[in-house]
Each structure stands twice: as C-alpha cells, then as structure tokens.
N, C-alpha and C positions, 0 to 999 in steps of 0.2 A: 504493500500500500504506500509505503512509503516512497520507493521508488517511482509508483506511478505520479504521486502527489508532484515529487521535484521534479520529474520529467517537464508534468504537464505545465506546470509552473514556469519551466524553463524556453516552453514551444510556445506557450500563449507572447510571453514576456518578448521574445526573440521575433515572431509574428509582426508584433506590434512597431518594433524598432528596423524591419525590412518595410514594412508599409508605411513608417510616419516618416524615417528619416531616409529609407534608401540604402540603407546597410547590407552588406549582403551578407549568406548564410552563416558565415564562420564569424563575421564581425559582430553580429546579429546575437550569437548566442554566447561567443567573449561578454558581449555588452552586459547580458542578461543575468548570465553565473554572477560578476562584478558585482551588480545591482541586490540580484537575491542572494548575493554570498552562498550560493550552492555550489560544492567544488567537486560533487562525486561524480567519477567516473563514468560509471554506471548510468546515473541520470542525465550526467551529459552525452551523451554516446545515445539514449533512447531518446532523447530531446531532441538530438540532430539528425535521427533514422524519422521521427514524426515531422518534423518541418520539411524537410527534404520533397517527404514523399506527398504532404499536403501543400506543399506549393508547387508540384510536379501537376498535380491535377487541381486547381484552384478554381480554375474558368468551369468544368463539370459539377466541382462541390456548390460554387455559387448557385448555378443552375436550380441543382435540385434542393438550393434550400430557400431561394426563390419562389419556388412551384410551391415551398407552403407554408408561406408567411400568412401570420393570420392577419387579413386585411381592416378587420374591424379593432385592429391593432392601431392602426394607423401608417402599417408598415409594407410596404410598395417595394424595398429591395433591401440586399444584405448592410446597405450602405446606410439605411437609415438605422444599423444598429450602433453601437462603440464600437471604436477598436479592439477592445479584449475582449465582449461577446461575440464579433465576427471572427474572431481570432480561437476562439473555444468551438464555435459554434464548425466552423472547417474543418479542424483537425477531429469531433463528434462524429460529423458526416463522413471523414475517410475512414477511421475506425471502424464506423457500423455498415456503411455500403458499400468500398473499396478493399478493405480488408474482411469484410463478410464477417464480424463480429457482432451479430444482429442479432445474440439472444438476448432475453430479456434481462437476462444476471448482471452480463458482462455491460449491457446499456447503462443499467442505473449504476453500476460502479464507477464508468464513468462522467456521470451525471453529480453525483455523488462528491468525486472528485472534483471534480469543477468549480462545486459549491463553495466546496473547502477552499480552492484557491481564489475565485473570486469573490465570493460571496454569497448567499443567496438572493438577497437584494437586488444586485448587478443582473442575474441570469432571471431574474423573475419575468422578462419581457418574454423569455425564450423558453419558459415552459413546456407550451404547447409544440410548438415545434421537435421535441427532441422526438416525444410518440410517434409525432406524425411522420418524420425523416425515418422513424425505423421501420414505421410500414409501409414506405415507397418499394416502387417496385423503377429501378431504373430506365430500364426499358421502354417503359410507360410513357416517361417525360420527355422520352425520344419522336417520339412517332411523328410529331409534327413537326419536327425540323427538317432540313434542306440536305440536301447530299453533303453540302462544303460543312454545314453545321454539327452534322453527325459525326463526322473523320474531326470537327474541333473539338468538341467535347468526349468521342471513345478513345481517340488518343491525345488530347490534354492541350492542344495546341493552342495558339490565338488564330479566331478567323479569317486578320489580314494573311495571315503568315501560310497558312492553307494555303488560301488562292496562291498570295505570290512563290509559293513553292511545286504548285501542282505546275502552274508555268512556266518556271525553270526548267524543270526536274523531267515532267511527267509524272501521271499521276501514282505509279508504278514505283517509281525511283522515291518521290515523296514519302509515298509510306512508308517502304523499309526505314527510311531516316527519321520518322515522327519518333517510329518505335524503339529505335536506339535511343534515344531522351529520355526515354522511359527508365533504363536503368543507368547506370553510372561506369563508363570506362574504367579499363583499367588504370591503376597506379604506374609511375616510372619512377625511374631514377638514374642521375647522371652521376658517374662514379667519375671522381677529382682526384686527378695524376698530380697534383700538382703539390699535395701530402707525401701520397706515397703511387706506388702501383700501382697496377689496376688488380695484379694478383693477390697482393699484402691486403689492397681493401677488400678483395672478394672471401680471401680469405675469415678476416672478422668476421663480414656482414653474414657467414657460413657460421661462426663460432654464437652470433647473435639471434643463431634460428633463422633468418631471411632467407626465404627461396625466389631465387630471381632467373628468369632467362631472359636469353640475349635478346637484342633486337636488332632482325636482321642489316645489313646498309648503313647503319650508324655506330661511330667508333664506342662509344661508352656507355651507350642506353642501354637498361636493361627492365624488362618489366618486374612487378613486385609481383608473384604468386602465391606467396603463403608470409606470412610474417607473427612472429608473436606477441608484440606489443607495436603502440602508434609507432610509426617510423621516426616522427622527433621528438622520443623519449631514450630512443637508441642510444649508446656510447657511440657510434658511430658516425651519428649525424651532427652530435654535438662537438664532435672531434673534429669533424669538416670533410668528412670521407665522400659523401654523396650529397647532390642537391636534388630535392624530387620538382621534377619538371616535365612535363609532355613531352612525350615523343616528338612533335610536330616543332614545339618551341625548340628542342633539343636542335633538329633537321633546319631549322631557319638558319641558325648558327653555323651551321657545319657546310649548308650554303653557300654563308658568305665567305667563308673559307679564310680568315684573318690568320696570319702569319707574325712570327717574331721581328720586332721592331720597327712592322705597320705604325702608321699611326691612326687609328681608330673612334670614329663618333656613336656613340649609344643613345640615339633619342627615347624619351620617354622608356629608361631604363630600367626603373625601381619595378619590383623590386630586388633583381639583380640575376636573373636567372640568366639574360644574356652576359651580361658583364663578366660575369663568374667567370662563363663554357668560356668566352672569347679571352679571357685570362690565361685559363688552362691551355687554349690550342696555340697561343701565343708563348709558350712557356712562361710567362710572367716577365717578356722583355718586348719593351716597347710602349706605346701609349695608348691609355682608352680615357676618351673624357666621356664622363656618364652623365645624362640633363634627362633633369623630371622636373615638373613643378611643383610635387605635393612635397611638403616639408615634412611630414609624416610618413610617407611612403621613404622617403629617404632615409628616415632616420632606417628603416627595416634593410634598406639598401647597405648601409654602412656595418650593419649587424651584420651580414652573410656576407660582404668583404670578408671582412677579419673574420669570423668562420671558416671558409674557404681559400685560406693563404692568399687572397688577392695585393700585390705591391705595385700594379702598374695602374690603378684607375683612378681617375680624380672626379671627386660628386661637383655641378654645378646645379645647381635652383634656378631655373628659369624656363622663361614660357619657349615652347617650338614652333612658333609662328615667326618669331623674332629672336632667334639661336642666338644669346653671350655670350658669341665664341667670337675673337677679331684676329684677323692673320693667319689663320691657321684652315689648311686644306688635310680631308683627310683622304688615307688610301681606301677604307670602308666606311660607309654611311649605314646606320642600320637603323630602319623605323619601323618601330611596333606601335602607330599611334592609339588611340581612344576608338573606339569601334560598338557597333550593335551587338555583338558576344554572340551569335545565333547559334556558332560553331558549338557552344557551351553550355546550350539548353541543362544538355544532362548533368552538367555540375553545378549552376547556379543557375535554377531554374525561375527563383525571381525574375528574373530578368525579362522573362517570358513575358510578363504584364504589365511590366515599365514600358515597352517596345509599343510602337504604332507602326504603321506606313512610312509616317511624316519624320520617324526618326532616322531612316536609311537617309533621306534627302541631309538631315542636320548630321550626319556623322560624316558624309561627303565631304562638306564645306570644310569641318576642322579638318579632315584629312588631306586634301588635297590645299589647302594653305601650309599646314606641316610641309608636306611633299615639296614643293615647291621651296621653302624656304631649307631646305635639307641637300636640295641640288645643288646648292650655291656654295655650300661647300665639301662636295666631291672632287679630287683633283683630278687633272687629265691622265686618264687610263685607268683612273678610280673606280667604283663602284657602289652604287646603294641598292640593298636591299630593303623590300618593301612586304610586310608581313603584320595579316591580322587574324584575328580567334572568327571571323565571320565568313558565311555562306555567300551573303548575297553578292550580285553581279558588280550590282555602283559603287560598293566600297572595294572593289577589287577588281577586276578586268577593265570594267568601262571607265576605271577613273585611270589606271594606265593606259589603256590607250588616249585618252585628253591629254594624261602627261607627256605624250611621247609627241603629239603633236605639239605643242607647245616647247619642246627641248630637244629639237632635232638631234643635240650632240649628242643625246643618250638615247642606246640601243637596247632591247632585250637580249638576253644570251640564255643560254641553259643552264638550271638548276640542276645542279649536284650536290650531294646522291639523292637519284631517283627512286622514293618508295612511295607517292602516291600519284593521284591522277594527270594527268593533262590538265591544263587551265581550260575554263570555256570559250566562245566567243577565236576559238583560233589560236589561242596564247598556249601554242604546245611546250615552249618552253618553259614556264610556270608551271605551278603543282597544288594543287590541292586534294585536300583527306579529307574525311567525313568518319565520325562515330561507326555508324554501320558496315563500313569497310574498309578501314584502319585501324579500329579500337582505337581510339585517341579522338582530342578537341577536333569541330570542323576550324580547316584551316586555309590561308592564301596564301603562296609565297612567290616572290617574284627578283628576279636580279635583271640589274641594270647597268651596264658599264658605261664610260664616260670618252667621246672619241676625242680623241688630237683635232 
C-alpha cells in the first residue's frame, strides 16, 4: 500500500509539472521526489513505469473520460477539471482500461489511494466518473470516429501527426512506426578509450553484471541487454568508463569523423554527448569549442567533461543565431539544433501533445537561422554536419536543400558509416533511422563539405 501510495503521489505530482511547466519525464519526476521528499527506489521506478505509459496514451484516456463526464456537473471536458484531478483521473483510466485492471477490488484500491493522496474533497467532482470509466467498454467510444481518428487514438498518436505521417510514409510504413512509440528502444552505450581500453572497460562492465552487445558499423557502441542495477549507479559510469547515448547520436559523431588537432565547433552541445565521442576520436588533442545557451544544461555539460577525461573543450554560453566565436574557422561544424523530437515519441512521449502542425513550421525558422549562421564558420574544405532526433521532411531534407541553394560553396557528400536509411526526397547520401527499424531514436543526419 505503501508503495502504491508514493508511486501514485509521485505520477500525479510529476503529471502536473510536464503539463504546467513543460518538464519532461525525468525532470518531471527529479522535481516531484524533491518536492514530496520520497526517495524510494521502488516508488520511483513504479512512478516513472505509470507516467510513461499514461502519457504514451493520453489523447485515448482523455477521450474516454470525456464520453463521461457528468454534464449536469457543469463539466464539458477533462480540462475543466484541476490539474491533479486530470492528472489522477488519467493514470485511473490507464490502470482500469489499458492495463485491464477493471475489477472491482483493485478499482477502489485505487480510488482509495487517490483519496489518501489528494484528498477527498479535491476528487469529490470525480466521483461519478470512476464507476462509470470502469464500465466503459472501449470499443464502444470508437464507433463513431473517422479512419485517421481511430489509428489516433488505438495507437496513441496526435491526429495532425496521423495525417502528416500516413503522407510521408504511407499508410503501411506509418503504422509499423506508431507502434514502435509504443514501447521504448533499447538502451546504448558509448564505451570511453580515453580512461582506458575498450577491453579493461568491457572487462568491468562484465565484473558489474552488464550484458552488452556490439553494435554493428560503429566503433564503441554497444547495446545494454541485461544489467543489474541503473546504469548510473554503476562504479563504472561514475568512473567515466561509458556514456549512455543513442546509437544514432553515437553515428552523427562518427560521421563527422573529427580527427586529432582539428579544430572543432559543437553547436548547441550540452549536454555533452557529442563533445565527449569527438574528444575520444580526437585522442584528446586539438580543439573543441562547445556553445549552448542554457546555463543549466551547461553546468550538466561540465559535469560529464570531467567524468569522461575531457582536456581539449572549452564551454561558451551563447545564442547560435549569432555564434561568440571571432577569428576562428573550424575544420568540423556540428549542429544538433532545437527540433520537434518526433524521432523520440517512444522516450519522451510528452512531447507528443506539446507538438501541433504549426510547430514543424517554428522549428524550421530557428533551424535554419542556426544553419546559416554555422556556415560562416566552416573553413575551406571544412565540413558541417547537420543532425536532428526528428522524422519530418522540413526540419530535415527540405531545409537542406534551401541550404544548399543558398550556399552554393557547400556540397552534400556521403555519410559514413552507413547503418541506416537513404535520406528522402533524393538525398541518398544522408541517412536516417527510425525506432521500428533501427531500434534506436528517429533520426536525420547529413554532411556537408565546404568547396575552395
């Protein structure tokens, strides 16, 4: 009981702080433990399996608790409730009709619960509702929706995002990839020569219980397949052995192929995943200037330096519109800018109902201002790499091609090493992955060299 008490305590709490302020999952439930000073394990770990999978389906739970608000309530949608009763009232609904826990025991115990943590007072609007959401038949609340509406709500999606994927994709390809969002890729990890070996680390990470294999095409990636405790509770990650980072992030890096005594630009770096890899393939000679604007994210950046042996990078704080760099040309350019995250549904599936239409267009403009003010300083025969966590076409193909009319002097070339797709739209030298068939973030990646 207890356990479920801190859980829930910690799902409502954590809910609240991705919908009020925008936090995302992990920061979300940092915040919340802080707050309610709950630090178990346990609780936390069942708290982050309930948010997860209740904000994976949020657009569906809304739905069917919609269908039966009592009107003579005064209540027309979830929105006219609190944020802690919509926030109870979601994770209720996936428990009782998503997880099929719809008997009558398990119902009031969690109702029960609730009480405890909210109150009774607070949940007294929502009464009626709990009965009434356990004898829904979901099915039911289907019947009168649209073909696009039904693929949104059985597999979890947002309606824009349907359409504008069925017409990427087709409708074929679409689905498989809803479905991958549904659960959660696997974990990696980049294993840091720059301590020791790759053997002496594999070594430990063997002595520490970690079962990892290789991943193909890439020098140090390796998946996580069995592990016995969090990966950064390890002696080994604290020691700077491995940094856990996407495959695909790993592969943008290995890309741009940064060499010893380059001299090297990290745009919107923090929080240091490339910095780190292009440390390591650099043997730790030569230059990397690293630029982000969050003074926060930075401090995180400065933290996995100095975990990871890093001696050649210097942090600056500023905006990538207007780079505070003067004089200086680099041999690699590498931008990971601010993006729609679509690629990353399956890990931070918030994100899913922040997103509109209208935010492809506004992710455009800061990208391609970035882009643009990142060419200016590639030197001749240079190179920048262009790389985001998103699916769609305009933050990624359409807006290189704009670039490349615009900067005659730079050319596409081929991306190496090759492990996932062709770029769309013709860009066979680009590469992108997807969940469904990479296991890993969806991803863009693009090289661009700089002519004499």
């Amino acid at each position: 009981m207890n356990l479920l008490r801190d859980a829930l305590a910690l799902a409502i709490e954590a809910l609240c702080w991705i919908e009020l302020k925008g936090f995302n999952e992990r920061l979300a439930l940092i915040s919340a433990s802080r707050q309610l000073r709950i630090r178990s394990p346990n609780a936390m770990g069942l708290a982050h399996k309930m948010v997860l999978e209740t904000l994976r389906r949020q657009n569906f739970l809304d739905f069917m608790i919609n269908s039966v608000l009592p009107a003579h309530e005064g209540l027309s949608s979830i929105n006219d409730l609190s944020p802690a009763v919509r926030a109870f009232l979601r994770l209720y609904a996936y428990e009782t009709k998503i997880r099929k826990h719809d008997s009558l025991e398990k119902a009031i115990n969690m109702t029960k619960t609730g009480r405890f943590v909210l109150g009774w007072r607070r949940l007294r609007v929502a009464e009626k509702i709990f009965g009434d959401l356990l004898s829904l038949e979901p099915k039911r609340v289907l019947k009168s929706t649209s073909n696009a509406q039904k693929v949104s709500f059985q597999l979890f999606q947002p309606l824009w995002f349907v359409k504008y994927c069925f017409k990427l994709f087709g409708r074929h390809e679409a689905l498989r990839y809803f479905r991958s969002t549904l659960s959660t890729t696997p974990t990696y990890i980049r294993i840091n020569t720059l301590i020791k070996s790759e053997e002496e680390a594999l070594a430990e990470l063997c002595n520490e219980e970690l079962v990892l294999e290789k991943v193909e095409g890439l020098m140090h990636t390796y998946k996580v397949v069995k592990k016995k405790q969090p990966l950064a509770r390890t002696s080994s990650f604290n020691n700077g052995l491995f940094y856990i980072q996407d495959k695909a992030s790993s592969l943008a890096i290995e890309v741009a192929a940064p060499q010893a005594h380059m001299v090297v630009l990290d745009v919107c770096a923090a929080p240091g995943a490339k910095t780190t890899y292009m440390a390591q393939l650099m043997e730790n000679q030569g230059t990397i200037i690293s630029v982000d604007y969050s003074k926060r994210r930075m401090r995180i950046w400065k933290q996995e330096i100095k975990r990871m042996s890093v001696d050649t990078a210097t942090p600056i704080i500023g905006d990538a519109y207007n780079l505070p760099i003067h004089n200086v040309k680099a041999d690699i350019v590498i931008l990971d800018p601010p993006c729609t995250g679509t690629g990353t549904f399956n890990r931070t599936p918030s994100a899913k109902w922040r997103l509109s239409k209208n935010s492809i267009k506004n992710m455009t403009g800061i990208q391609w201002k970035m882009l643009n003010s990142c060419a200016e300083l590639v030197k001749d025969e240079g190179s920048l790499v262009y790389s985001t966590c998103s699916i769609t076409v305009e933050e990624n193909e359409m807006l290189i091609e704009r670039f490349l009319k615009w900067h005659p002097e730079f050319m596409l070339i081929k991306t190496r090493p090759q492990i996932g797709l062709q770029g769309l739209r013709g860009q066979a030298d680009s590469q992108r992955l997807y969940p469904h068939i990479h296991e890993c973030n969806g991803f863009f990646i693009t090289k661009l060299a700089k002519k004499i």
